[in-house]
N, C-alpha and C positions, 0 to 999 in steps of 0.2 A: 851559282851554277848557270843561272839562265842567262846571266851577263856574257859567261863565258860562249855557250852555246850560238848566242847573239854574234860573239866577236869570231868563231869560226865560220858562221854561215858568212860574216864579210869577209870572209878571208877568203872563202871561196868564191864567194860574188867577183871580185878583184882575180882571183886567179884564173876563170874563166873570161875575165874581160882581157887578160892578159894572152891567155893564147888565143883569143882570136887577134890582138896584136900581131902576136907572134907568128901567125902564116896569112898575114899580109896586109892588115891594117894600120902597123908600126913598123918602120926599116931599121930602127937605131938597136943596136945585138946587146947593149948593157942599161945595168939598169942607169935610168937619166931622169933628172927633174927639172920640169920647165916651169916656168907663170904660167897659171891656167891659159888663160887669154892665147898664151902661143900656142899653147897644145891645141886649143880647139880648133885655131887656125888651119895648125899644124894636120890634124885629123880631119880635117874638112878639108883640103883642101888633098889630100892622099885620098879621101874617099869620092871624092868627086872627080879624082882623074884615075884610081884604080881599081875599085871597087866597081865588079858588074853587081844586077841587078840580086843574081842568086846571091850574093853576100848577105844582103837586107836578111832575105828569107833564112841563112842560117842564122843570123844573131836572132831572128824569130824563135829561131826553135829551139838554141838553144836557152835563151831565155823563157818557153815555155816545160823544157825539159827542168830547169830550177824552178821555176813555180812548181812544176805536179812533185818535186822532191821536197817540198814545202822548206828551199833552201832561204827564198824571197818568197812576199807575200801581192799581191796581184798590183796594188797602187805601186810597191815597189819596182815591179816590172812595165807596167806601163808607163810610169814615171821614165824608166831609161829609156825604152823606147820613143816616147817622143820627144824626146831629148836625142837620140842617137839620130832619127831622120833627119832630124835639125840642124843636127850637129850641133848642139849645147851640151856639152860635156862637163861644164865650167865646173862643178860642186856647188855650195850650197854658199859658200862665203868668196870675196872677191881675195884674191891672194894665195887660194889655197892652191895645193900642186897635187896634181895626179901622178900617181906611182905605178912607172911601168917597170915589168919584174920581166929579166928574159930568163926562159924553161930552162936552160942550165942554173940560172941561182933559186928556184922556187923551192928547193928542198932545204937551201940554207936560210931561206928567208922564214918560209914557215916553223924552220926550228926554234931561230930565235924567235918569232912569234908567239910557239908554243911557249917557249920559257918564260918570257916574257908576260907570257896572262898566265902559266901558272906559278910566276914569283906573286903576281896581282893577286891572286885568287889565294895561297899561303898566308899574305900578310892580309887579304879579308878575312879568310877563316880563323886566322892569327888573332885581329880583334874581334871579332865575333865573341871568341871562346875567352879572349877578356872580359869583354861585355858581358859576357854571361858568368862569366866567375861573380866581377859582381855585381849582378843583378840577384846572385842565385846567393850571395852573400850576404845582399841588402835582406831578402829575403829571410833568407837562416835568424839577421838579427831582428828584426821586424818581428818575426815567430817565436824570438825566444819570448822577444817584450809581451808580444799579447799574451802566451802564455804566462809569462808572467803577472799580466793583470788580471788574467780569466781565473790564476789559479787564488790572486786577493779576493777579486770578488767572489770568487766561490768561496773562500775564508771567512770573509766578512759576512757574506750573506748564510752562512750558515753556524758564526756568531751571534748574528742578528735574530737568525730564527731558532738559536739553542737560548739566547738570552730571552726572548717573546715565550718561548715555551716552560722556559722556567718560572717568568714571570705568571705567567697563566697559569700554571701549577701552583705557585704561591696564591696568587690571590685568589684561587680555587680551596683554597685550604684553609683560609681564615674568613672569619664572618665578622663584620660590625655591624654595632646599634649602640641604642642609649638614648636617653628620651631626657625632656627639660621640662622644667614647669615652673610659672611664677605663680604665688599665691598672695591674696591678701586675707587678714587675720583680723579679727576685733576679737575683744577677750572682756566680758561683760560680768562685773561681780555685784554681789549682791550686794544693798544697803545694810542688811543683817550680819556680814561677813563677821567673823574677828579679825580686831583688829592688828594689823603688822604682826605677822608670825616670824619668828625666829627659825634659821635653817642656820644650827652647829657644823657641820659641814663647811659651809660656804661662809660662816661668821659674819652675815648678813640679815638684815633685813626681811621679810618677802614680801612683797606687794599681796594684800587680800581687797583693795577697796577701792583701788583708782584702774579703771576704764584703762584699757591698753589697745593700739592699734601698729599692726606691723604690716612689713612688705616683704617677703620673703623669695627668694629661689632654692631650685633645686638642679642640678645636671647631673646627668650620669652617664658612660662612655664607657661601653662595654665589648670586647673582642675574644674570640676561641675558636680557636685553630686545632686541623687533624693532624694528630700526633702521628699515628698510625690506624690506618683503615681496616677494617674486617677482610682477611686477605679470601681469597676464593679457593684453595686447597685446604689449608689450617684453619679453622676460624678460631683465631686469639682474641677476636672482640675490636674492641677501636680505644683509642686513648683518644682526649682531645685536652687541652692545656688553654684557662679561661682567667682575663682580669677583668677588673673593672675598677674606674675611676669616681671619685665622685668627691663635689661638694662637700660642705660641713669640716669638721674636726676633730682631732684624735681622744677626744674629752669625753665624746659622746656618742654611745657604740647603737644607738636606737635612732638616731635622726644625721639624716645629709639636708637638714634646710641650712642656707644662712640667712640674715635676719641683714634686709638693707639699713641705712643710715647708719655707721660708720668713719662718718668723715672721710668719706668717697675712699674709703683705704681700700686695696687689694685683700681676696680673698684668697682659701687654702683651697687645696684640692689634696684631696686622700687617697690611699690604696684600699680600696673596697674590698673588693675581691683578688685572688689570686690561689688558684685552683689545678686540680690533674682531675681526670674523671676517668675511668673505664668503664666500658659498656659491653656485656658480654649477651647474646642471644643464638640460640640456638640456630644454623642455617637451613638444616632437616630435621625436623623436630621429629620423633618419634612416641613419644604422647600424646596424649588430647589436654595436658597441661605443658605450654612452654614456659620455664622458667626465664628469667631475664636479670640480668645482676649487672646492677651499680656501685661501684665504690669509687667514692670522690675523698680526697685528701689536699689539707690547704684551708684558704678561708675562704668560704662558696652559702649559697642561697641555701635557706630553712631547706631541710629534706624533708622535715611534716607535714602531714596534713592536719591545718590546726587556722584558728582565725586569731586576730589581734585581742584576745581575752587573755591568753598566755605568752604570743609573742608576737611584739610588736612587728611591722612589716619591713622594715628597713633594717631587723638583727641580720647579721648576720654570723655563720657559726667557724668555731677555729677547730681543726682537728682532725678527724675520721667519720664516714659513716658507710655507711652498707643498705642498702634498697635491693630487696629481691621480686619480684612478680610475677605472675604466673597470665598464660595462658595468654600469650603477648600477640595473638595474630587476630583477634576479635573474632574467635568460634565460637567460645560462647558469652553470655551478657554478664555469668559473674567471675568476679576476678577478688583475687587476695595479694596482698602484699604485706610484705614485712621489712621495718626497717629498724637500723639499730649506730648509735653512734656515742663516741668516747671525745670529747671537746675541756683540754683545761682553760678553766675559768679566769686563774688569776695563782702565777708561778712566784711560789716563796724561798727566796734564799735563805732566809735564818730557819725557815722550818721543816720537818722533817715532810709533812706533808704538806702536795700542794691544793687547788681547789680544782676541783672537777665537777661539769656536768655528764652524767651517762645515759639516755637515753633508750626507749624501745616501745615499737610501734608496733599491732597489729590492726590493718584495716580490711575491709571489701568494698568494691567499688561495682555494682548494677548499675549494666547501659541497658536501654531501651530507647531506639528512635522512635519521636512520635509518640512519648509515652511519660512513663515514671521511670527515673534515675536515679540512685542512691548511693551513697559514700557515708560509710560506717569507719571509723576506727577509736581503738583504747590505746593510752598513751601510759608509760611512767618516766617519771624525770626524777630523776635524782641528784644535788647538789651536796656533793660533800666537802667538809672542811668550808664552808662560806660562812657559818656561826661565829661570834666572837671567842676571845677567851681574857679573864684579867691577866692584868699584868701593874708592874708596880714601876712609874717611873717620875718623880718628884719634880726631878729636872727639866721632863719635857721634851728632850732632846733626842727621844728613842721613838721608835716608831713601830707598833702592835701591827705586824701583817695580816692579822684577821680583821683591822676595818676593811669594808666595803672599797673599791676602787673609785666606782661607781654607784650612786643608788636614787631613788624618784624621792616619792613620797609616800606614807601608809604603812611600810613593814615594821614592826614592832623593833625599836632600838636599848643596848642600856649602856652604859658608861664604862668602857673595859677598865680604862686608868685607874686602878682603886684609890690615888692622888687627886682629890676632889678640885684641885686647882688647875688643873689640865683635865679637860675633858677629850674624850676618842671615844667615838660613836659605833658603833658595830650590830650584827644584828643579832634578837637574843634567841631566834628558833630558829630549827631547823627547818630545810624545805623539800619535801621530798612530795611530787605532785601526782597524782591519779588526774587521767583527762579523758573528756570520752568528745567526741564530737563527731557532727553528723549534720549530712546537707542531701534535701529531696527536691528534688531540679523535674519538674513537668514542663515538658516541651511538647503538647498537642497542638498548638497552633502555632508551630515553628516559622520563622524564627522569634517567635514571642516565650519568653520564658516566664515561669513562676517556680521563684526559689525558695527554699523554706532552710533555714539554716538553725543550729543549737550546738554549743558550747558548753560544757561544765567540767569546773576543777575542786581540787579537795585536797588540801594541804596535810597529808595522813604522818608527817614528819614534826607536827606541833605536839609539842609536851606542855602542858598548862603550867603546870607545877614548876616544870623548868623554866619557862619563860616568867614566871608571877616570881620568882626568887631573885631572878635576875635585873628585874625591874623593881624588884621594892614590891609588889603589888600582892597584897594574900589571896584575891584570885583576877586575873587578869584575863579582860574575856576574850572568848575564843572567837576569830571573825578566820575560818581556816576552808571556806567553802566560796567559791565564783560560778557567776551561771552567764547566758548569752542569748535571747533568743531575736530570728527578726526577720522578714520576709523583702522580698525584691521581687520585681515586678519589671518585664520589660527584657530589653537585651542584656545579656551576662554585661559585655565589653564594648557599648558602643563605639563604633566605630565610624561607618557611612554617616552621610548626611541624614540628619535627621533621625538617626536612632537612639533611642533613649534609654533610661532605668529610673525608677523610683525604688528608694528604701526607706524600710523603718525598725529598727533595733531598741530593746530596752537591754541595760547590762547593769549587773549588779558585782562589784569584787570586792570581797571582804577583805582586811589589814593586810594579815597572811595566808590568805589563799594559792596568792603567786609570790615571786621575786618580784619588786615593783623596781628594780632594775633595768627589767626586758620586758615589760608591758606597753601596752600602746601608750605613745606620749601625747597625743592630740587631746583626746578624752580627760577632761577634768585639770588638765593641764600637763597629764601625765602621773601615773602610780598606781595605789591600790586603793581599800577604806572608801570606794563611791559607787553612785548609783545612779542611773536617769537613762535617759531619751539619745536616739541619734537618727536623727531625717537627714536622708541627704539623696542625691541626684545627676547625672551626667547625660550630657547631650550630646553626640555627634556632629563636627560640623565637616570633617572629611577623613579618609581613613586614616591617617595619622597628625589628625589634632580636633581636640575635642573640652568641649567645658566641663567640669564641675563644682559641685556645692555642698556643703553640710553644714548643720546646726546642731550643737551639741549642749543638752544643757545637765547637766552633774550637781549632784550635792555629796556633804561628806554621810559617812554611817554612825561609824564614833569619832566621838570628840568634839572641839569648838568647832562651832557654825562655819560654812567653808562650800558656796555656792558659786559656780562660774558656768557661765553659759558664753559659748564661742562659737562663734560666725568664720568658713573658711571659702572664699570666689578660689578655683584657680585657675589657669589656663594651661591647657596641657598641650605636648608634641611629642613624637617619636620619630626615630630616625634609624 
């Protein structure tokens, strides 16, 4: 448009220079084109023979009349002007021709002019509006693309942050641990021993006389995750879904050591544990006792409270059990609970029944900070179907599902096979246990503890009579009673640097007082029928890893001579 405007106002600049041509500055009545050079001649040389002086003064005015019309701009008018007194007329380039128009053809000249800039002016705005198609096309595609990538990345990125919050959520919902320990062992027996005992079972040998030294590990790799949370409207309690790995072997249901030197051979790793738990407590309690209930199903950690006199620390139990507690929010210092559980022992196909443990606990637990703290509870355990029974098989070839799977050493054994040429070992009493136990924890100069700990069981399941028949024996004595007493000193669980405990225990366990199946295996070498000493001591050397030590020295109660005293270093970690 402003080109256009541009090309009007010369149209007009020229058309006014034409009529002042046209009454008397030009004589020729059509329009004509010369060579510059003649024109100016031609003009100068008309204006110097006819031109008076008032001529000058009109081209003045009216080239000031097109300046105030702002048709030309002020250089442009002085420009002609000193040029016009000059008479240099020539144009800007040499060759070019001035175009003089006479007033009869000025309206057909300007038409075609007009047409002429606006065919120009069409075929501008003609491609303009191409140009602009596509520019405005480039455009549209350009915009789909980025939306297109804007709408990936928004995909992706909130892929990325549903895949991160999943993961957060996961790994918010499971917990690991598991701790290692290497141990070394000396196992020190007596000069007095008897000599080389016989273990029917194992149709071996047993070492009672030669010095033993081992190297031992232990690992275990434990994880449990939230099944389901205590929700905030309903409260249905929490599930949580727990394993654990470990060391050791499927032979032996009390110990995850394995014993180095090997012949550098690969060890086993076990299914420890594998576990459900539910956990129910009340969210607004509406008593001054809140109860609290657990029931775990699966194979998971002792639910008792109980020390290594009845079971050792590394059983673990297969089955059901139920823990209920009261008063779960610490208002007042004493508390009860009760627990109760159903675990079979060892599942018979040929017999109608199989072997069960069934449990049931009542205990109390007094807190006092800065004080005296107490944990009482009475135990019963009942083992049924784990006694032997005869049976008749010459052959050898059959096999009596009341032997033991499993068994240590001390419980009273007799010969089921009534085929004196094949022997099968079984046990000959039954075991049905009474336990009471009890630990007084003073914490007055916290965090220094002194603990006082006791133990006692009572095998109320032995029949003399039944057992002395069974065995041959006319009376066979009764060893059907275990006690524990022993004091610690120091921190419960050192941990930090520097934190310590000292202990000292006497324990005494009659043949059949317990199942010497699930008693501690350390002590005496493992089983029942001893008695003695146990010093031992842990050091902190940071919050998860720390020393310890024990000495344990044991003799038998009845029977041949049978004295071990054992030395354990270990180093311990957790994770």
């Amino acid at each position: 448009m402003n080109r256009f405007i541009n090309m009007v106002a010369g149209i007009s600049f020229v058309f006014f220079i034409n009529l002042l041509s046209v009454h008397g500055l030009c004589e020729e009545p059509n329009i004509t084109e010369m060579p510059v050079d003649t024109a100016e001649t031609h003009i100068k040389a008309e204006s110097e023979a006819n031109a008076p002086a008032e001529a000058v003064d009109t081209i003045e005015a009216l080239v000031g009349l097109l300046l105030a019309k702002g048709v030309i701009n002020e250089k442009e008018a002085a420009t002609f002007m000193e040029r016009y007194r000059s008479g240099d007329l020539s144009g800007e380039a040499e060759g070019d021709a001035v175009r003089i128009i006479p007033e009869q053809d000025e309206e057909e000249y300007f038409r075609r002019l007009t047409e002429n800039a606006d065919k120009e002016l069409k075929e501008d705005v003609s491609r303009n509006r191409e140009d602009l198609d596509f520019i405005t096309e480039e455009l549209r595609t350009k915009s789909s693309l980025l939306d297109d990538r804007v709408t990936k990345v928004e995909r992706q990125l909130s892929d990325d942050i549903n895949e991160q919050l999943l993961n957060s959520a996961w790994a918010g919902r499971i917990e690991w641990g598991g701790d290692i320990r290497a141990r070394y062992q000396k196992d020190f027996y007596d000069e007095d021993n008897y000599d080389l005992l016989y273990d029917p079972d194992a149709n071996e040998i047993v070492n009672t006389t030669v010095d033993r030294s081992r190297y031992r590990y232990r690992i275990r790799l434990t994880v449990e995750a939230d099944v389901m949370n205590k929700g905030t409207e309903i409260n249905a309690g929490e599930i949580k879904a727990g394993a654990r790995l470990a060391s050791g072997n499927t032979g032996d249901p009390i110990s995850t050591n394995d014993t180095m030197g090997d012949y550098l051979n690969k060890d086993t790793v076990t299914l420890d544990r594998a576990y459900l738990k539910w956990t129910y407590k009340p969210t607004y309690p509406k008593w001054g006792l809140i109860p609290r209930v657990t029931a775990v199903a699966g194979r998971f950690a002792s639910p008792w409270f109980s020390t290594d006199l009845v079971w050792d620390s590394d059983v673990n139990f297969e089955g059901m059990a139920l823990t209920i507690e009261t008063d779960t929010l610490l208002e007042h210092p004493l508390k009860w609970f009760v627990i109760a559980g159903a675990f079979p022992v060892q599942e018979l196909e040929l017999f109608q029944e199989d072997k069960w443990l069934f449990g049931w606990q009542l205990g109390m637990n007094y807190e006092k900070p800065l004080g005296l703290s107490a944990r009482v509870a009475a135990a019963y355990y009942n083992f049924e179907g784990t006694s032997g029974e005869f049976f008749d098989d010459p052959s050898g070839t059959y096999t009596n599902e009341t032997e033991p799977l499993f068994r240590q050493v001390g419980n009273s054994l007799f010969d089921i096979n009534t085929d004196s040429s094949n022997e099968t070992w079984a046990l000959a009493a039954e075991y049905k246990l009474m336990n009471l136990t009890a630990e007084l924890d003073y914490a007055r100069w916290f965090p220094f503890h002194i603990i006082l700990t006791g133990d006692y069981v009572k095998n109320i399941g032995f029949d003399r009579e039944e057992v002395s028949a069974r065995m041959g024996y006319s009376e066979y004595p009764e060893e059907t009673t275990g006690y524990q007493a022993g004091l610690t000193v120091g921190y419960p669980t050192p941990r930090g640097f520097g934190e310590w405990n000292a202990s000292l225990f006497y324990r005494r366990l009659g043949a059949d007082s317990v199942l010497d199946a699930f008693t501690d295996s350390d002590f005496w070498l493992g089983g029942t029928n001893t008695k003695g000493w146990i010093l031992g001591g842990q050091y902190g050397l940071s919050e998860r890893f720390w020393l310890a030590g024990r000495w344990m020295s044991a003799n038998e109660i009845l029977g041949v001579p049978l004295a071990v005293d054992t030395f354990m270093f270990d180093l311990n970690a957790r994770f």
